[in-house]
C-alpha positions in Angstrom: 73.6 -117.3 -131.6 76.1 -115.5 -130.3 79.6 -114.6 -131.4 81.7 -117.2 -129.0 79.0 -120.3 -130.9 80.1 -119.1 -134.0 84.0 -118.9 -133.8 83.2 -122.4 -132.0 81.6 -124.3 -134.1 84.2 -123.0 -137.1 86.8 -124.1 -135.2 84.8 -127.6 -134.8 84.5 -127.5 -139.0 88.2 -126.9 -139.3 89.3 -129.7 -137.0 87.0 -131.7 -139.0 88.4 -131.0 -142.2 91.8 -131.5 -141.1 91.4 -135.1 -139.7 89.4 -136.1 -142.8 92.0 -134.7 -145.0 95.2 -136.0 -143.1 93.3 -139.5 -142.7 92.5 -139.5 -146.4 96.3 -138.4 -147.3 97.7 -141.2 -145.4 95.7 -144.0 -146.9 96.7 -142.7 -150.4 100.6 -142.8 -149.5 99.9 -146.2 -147.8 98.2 -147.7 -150.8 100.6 -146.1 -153.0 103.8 -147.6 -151.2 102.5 -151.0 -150.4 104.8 -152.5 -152.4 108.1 -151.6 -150.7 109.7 -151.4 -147.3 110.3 -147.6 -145.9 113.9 -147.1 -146.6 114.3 -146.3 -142.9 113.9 -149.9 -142.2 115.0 -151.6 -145.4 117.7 -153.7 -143.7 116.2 -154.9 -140.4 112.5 -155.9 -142.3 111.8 -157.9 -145.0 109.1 -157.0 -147.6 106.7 -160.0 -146.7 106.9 -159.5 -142.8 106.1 -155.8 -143.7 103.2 -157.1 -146.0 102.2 -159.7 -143.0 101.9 -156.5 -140.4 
């Protein structure tokens, strides 16, 4: 293989890696907060239309 298949397909690996490691980020701070409201919109929703969504 040449040298432009290799810096491809490690770029490809990092993408990867990222997405899997933002997606799995995210669904830890969403199961961690799923109890409350984000303070950002505290007074316009309440906590079971927030659970509801």
């Amino acid at each position: 293989m040449n040298e432009f298949t290799w810096v491809f397909l490690a770029a490809l690996v990092l993408m990867i890696g990222i997405e899997l490691w933002l997606s799995l980020r995210q669904s830890r701070y969403v199961h961690a907060n799923r109890g409350q409201v984000p303070s950002a919109f505290k007074e316009q929703v309440k906590l079971a239309s927030h659970q509801k969504a």
